[in-house]
C-alpha positions as CSV (number, residue, x, y, z in Angstrom):
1,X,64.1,2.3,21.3
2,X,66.0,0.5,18.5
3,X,67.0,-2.7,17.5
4,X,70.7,-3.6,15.9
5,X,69.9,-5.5,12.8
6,X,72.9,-7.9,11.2
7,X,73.3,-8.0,7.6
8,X,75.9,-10.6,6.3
9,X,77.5,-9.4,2.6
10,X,80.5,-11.4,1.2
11,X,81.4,-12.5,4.8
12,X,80.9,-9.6,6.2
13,X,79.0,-8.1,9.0
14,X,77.1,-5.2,8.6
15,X,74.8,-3.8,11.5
16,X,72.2,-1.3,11.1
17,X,70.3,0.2,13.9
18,X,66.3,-0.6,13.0
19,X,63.5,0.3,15.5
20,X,61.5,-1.7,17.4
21,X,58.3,-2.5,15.5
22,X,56.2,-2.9,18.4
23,X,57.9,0.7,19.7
24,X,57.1,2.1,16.0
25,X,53.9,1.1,16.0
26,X,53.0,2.8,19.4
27,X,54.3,6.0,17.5
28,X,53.1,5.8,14.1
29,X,49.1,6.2,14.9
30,X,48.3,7.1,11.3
31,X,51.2,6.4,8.9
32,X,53.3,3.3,7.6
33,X,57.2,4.1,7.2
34,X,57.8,3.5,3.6
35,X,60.4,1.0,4.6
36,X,57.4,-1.3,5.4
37,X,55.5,-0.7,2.5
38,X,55.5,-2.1,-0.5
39,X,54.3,-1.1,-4.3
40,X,52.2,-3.6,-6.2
41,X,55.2,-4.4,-8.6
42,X,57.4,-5.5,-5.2
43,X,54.8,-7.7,-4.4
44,X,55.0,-11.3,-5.9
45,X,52.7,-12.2,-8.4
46,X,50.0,-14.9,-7.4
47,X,51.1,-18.5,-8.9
48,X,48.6,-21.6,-9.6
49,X,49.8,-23.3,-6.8
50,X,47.6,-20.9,-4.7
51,X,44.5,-21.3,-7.0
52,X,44.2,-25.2,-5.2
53,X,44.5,-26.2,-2.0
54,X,47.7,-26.8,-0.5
55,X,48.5,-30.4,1.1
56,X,50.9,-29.4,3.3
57,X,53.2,-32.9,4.3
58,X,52.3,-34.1,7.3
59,X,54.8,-36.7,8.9
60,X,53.8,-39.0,11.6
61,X,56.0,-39.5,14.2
62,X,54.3,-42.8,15.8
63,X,54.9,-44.3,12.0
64,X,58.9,-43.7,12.4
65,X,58.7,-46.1,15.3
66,X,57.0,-48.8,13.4
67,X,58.5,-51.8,11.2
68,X,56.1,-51.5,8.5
69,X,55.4,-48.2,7.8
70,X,58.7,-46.6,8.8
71,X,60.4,-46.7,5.5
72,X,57.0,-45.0,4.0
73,X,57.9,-42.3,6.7
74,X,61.1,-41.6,6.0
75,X,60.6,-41.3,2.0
76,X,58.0,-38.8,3.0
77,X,60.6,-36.8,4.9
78,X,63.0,-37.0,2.5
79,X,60.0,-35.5,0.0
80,X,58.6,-32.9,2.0
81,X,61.7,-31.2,2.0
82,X,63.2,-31.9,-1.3
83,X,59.6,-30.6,-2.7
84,X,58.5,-28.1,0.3
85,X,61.8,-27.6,2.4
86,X,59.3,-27.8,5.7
87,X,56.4,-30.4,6.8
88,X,53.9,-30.7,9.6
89,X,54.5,-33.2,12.4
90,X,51.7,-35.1,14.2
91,X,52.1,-37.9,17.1
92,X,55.4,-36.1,18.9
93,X,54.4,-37.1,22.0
94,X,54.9,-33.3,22.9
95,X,52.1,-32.5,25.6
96,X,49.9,-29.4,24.2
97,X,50.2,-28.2,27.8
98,X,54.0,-27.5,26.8
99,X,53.5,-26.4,23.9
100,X,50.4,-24.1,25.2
101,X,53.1,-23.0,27.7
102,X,55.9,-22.1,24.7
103,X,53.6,-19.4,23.2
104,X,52.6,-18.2,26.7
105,X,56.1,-17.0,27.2
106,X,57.0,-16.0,24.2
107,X,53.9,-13.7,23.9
108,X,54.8,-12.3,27.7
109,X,58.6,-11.9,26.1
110,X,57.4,-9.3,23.5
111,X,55.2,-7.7,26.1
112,X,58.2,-6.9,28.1
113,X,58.9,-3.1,28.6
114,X,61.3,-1.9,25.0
115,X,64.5,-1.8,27.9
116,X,64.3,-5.0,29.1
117,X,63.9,-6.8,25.8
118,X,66.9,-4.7,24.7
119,X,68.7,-6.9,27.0
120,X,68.7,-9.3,24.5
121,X,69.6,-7.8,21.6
122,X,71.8,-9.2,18.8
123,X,75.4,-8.6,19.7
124,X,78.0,-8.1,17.0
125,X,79.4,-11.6,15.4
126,X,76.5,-13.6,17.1
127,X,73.0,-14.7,15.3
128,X,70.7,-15.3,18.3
129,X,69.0,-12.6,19.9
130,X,66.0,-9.9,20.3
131,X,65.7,-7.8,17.1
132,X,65.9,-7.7,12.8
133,X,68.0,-9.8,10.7
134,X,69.8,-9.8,7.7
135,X,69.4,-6.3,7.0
136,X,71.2,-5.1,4.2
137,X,70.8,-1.5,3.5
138,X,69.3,1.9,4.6
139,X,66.8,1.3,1.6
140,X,65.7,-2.1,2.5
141,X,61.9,-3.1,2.4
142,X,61.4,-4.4,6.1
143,X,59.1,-7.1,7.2
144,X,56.4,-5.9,10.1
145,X,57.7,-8.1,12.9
146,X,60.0,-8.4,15.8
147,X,62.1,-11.2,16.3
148,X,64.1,-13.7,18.9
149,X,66.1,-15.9,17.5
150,X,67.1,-19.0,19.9
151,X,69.1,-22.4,19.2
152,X,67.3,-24.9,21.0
153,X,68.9,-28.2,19.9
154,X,72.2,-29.4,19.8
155,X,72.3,-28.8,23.3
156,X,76.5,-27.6,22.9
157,X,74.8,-25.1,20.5
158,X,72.1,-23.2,23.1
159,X,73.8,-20.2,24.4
160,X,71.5,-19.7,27.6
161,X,73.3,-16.1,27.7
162,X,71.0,-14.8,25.0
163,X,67.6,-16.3,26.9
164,X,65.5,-13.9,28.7
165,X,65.5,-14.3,32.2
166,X,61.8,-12.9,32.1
167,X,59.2,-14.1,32.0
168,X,61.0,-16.1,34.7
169,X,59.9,-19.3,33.2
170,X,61.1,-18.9,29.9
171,X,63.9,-20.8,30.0
């Protein structure tokens, strides 16, 4: 089974067939595919960043609601990703039943049988989807993963056509 990976070069699409990691993996009992491997010169050199522990930002969502602290919030933000370019999020108010349920699904989604995740596979021109992205050549050091790429938010933007109708309470 494979998966059609989308490269984009000067505003172009290229698509290169990849296979299935999960698929490979079943195959490949003994061996790594070189295009998974890398030497110890592709691998990035350790910085002194990771010789500390990281303080990940961690923006409170409760504070954003409140008079007094909401401008300390919002600079925050504003740091996190001018300095990081991601924080955590704590107080959401999203129930860790949901979110319990989220990984559920998306674990039974890449259990599927290869055909039926195929089902969802990137389609030419489109960025959403089951499979690799932004490959851009044959020689290409791949990362070890699978992926589905879905807009959840703005609303006008989610393409339901691309969401897997099982497990039938993905969506």
């Amino acid at each position: 089974m494979t998966v059609l990976a989308r490269a984009f070069l000067t505003g172009v699409s290229l698509f290169i067939t990849v296979e299935s990691v999960q698929e490979l993996a079943k195959k490949q009992k003994e061996t790594i595919p070189e295009r998974y491997m890398r030497r110890d010169d592709e691998i990035p050199a350790p910085t002194s960043i990771f010789d500390h522990q990281l303080d990940i930002p961690i923006i409170d969502m409760a504070k954003l609601s409140e008079g007094s602290q909401r401008e300390q919030e919002i600079k925050k933000i504003a740091q996190a990703c001018q300095e990081w370019g991601f924080f955590q999020v704590v107080n959401h108010g999203i129930p860790n039943s949901l979110l319990d349920g989220i990984k559920r699904v998306g674990k039974e989604f890449f259990q599927l049988l290869p055909e039926e995740k195929q089902k969802y596979a990137v389609k030419p021109g489109e960025v959403e989807g089951y499979g690799k992205r932004f490959v851009v050549s044959e020689e290409q050091k791949l990362d070890w993963g699978d992926l589905l790429g879905l807009t959840t938010s703005p609303l006008r933007h989610r393409y339901l056509n691309v969401w897997p109708l099982h497990p039938k309470d993905f969506r």
